[in-house]
N, C-alpha and C positions, 0 to 999 in steps of 0.2 A: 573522492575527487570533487573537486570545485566545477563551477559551472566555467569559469571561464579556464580550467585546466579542460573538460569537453569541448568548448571552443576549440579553443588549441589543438584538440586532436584531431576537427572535424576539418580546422583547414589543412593540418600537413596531410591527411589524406588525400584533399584538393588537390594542391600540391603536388602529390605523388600522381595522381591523375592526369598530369601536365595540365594542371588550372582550369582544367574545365571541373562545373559544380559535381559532386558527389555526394551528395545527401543521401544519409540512411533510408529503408524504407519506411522504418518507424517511422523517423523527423518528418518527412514528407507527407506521413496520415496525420500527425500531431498538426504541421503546419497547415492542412487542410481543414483541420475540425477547429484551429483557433483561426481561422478567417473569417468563420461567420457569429463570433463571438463581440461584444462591447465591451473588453475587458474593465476600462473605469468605470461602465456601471457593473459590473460584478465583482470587483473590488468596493465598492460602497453597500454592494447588498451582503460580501463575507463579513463587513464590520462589523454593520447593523445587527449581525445574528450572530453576533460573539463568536466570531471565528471561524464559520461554518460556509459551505455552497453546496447548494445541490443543482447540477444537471442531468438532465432526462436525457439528452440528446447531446453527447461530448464527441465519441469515436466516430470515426468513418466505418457504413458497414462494411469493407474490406479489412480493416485492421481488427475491429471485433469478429467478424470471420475467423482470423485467424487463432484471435484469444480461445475463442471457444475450439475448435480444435486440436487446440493444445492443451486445454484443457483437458478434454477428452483422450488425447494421448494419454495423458499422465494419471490417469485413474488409476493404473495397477501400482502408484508410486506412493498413493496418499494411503498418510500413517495416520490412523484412529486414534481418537483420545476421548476420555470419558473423565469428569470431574462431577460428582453428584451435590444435585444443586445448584449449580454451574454452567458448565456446557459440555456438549458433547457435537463432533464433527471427526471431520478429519483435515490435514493439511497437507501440502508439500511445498517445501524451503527453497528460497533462493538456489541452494545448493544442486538441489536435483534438476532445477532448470535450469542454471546454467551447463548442463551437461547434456539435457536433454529436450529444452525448448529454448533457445535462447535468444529466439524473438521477442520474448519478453523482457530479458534483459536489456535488450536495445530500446527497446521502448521505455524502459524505466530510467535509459541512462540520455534519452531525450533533448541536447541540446534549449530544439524548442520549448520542451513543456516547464522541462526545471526552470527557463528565463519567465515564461507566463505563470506560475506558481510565484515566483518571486513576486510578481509585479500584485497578483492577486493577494498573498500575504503580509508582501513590506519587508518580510527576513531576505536575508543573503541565505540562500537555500545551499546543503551539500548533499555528496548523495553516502549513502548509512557506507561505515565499512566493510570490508570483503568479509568479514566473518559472520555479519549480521542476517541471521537465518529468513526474520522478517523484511529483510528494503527489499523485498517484492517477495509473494508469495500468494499460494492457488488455497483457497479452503470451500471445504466439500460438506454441502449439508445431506447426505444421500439416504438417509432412515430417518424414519419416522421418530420424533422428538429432537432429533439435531437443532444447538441452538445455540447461545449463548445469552447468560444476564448479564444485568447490568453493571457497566466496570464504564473506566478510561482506559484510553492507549496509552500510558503512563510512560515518559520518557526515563529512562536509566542515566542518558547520557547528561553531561554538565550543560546543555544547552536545552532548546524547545527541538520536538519531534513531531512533522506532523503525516498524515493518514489521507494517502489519495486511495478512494476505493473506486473500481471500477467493474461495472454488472458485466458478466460473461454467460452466465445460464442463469436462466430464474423460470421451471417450470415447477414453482412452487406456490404455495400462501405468507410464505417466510416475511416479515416486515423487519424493516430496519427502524426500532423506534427510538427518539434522544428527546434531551431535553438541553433546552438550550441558556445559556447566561447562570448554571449552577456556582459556578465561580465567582460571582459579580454580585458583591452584596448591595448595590446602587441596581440590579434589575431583577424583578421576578424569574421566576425560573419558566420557560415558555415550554412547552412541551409538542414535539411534530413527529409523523412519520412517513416514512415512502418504501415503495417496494421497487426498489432500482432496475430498469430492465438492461438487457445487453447493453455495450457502450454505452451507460448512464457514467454518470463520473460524481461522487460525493467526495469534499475536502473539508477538513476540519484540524485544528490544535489538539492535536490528542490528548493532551491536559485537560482541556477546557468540557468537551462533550461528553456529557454522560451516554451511554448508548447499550442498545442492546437487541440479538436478534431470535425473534420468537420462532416456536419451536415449526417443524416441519411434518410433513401428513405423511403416511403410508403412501409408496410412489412417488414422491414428490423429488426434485433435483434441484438443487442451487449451488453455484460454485460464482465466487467473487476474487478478485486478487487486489491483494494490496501492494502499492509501493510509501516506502517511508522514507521522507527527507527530514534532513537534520542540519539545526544552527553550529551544532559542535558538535566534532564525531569523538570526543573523548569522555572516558567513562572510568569513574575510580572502583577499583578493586572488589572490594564489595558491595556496588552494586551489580558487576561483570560476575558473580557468583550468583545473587541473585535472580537474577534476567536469564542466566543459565539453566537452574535449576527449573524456572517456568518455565523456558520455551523446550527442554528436557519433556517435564512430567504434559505440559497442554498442548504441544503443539506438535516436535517432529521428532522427540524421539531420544533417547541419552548417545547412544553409538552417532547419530551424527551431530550434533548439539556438541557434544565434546571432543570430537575427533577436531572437532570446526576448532573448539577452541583452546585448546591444547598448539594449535598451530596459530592460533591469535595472540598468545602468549610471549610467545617467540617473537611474535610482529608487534607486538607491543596496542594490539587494535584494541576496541569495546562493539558492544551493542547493544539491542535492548529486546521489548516484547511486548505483545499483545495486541490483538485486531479482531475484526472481522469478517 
């Protein structure tokens, strides 16, 4: 759905209100956290760092409140994966929270944030298709060596994908390290890191960042969720097999990965993979 098909929705709920405002409670923390924001200087500072922003301070702590207790709901939900060499964590898909947190979804389907994304990246932003297990999604570093190297968020889809991540637990050492301008044979390649805490907010072109998150200690807890917007939500065939069989074997699992998409099929959707 388009930003301005969410528009659209948010007023005939107005509407249906008898014209008094109706704002989500999502939109309402999002509109609060982009208040105290300079958006054209953080649009000058994504350029500058070849497609990247990091904020320490995005959420309101009532909306990350919530994050993380729903995160915490959803622990007996997330499915383990182990890739040697690789990473090892666990996840839980769009799917399972919209059925069973779906404050989240509201929040990823944000009015506000998808119009300040736009403004902050310069694309006409959409939001991923219904079938796409990643356009928001919980991942759980909860044992010791949980991690992920280094990769992109590599889009499947015929257009650009990018990677809002947002910190919800972090009682970890976990670092989020990238390098930034790998693509850009006119800049050296710069190298940063941060350890994102609750409501931190990092965005990026998921093409563009290399990134990777180091491994985690004995005791240690980190869960992040990602939401992924997209320039075009159309995806040819094989790469809709591709993107399948990863988000299958590293992320949530073949029974719901294919249940999903066997019914995408039918709907004629795509999607893609990969985060952290």
């Amino acid at each position: 759905m388009s930003v301005q098909a969410e528009e659209e929705q948010v007023a005939s709920v107005t509407r249906a209100a008898g014209g008094q405002a109706a704002v989500s409670a999502p939109d309402a923390a999002i509109g609060h956290a982009l208040g105290k924001l300079d958006t054209a200087w953080l649009r000058d500072e994504y350029v500058n760092q070849g497609s990247f922003l990091y904020l320490s301070e995005f959420l309101p702590p009532d909306a990350t409140q919530r994050l993380i207790d729903a995160a915490n709901a959803l622990m007996p939900e997330v499915n383990r994966n182990f890739i040697p060499g690789h990473k090892a964590g666990g996840s839980v898909s769009r799917h399972t929270i919209d059925r069973l947190q779906p404050y989240i979804a509201e929040l990823y389907r944000s009015p506000k944030l998808v119009a300040w994304l736009e403004k902050v990246t310069g694309d006409r932003l959409q939001l991923s298709p219904e079938d796409d297990p990643h356009a928001y999604a919980l991942y759980y570093y909860t044992r010791a060596g949980d991690h992920i190297g280094w990769h992109y968020d590599t889009s499947y889809y015929d257009g650009r994908r990018y990677t809002v991540l947002l910190g919800v637990i972090d009682e970890s050492s976990c670092i989020l390290d990238y390098e930034l301008h790998t693509r850009d044979a006119s800049k050296p390649d710069e190298p940063g890191a941060v350890q994102y805490p609750p409501g931190a907010l990092v965005l990026f072109d998921g093409d563009k960042l290399r990134h990777r998150v180091t491994p985690s200690r004995e005791g240690e807890v980190r869960v992040s969720i990602t939401f992924e917007y997209v320039t075009n939500p159309n995806m040819r065939p094989w790469r809709r097999f591709i993107s399948n069989m990863k988000d299958a074997i590293a992320y949530f699992g073949f029974r719901q990965v294919f249940r999903k998409a066997l019914q995408s099929v039918r709907a004629g959707g795509g999607k893609a993979g990969g985060s952290v």
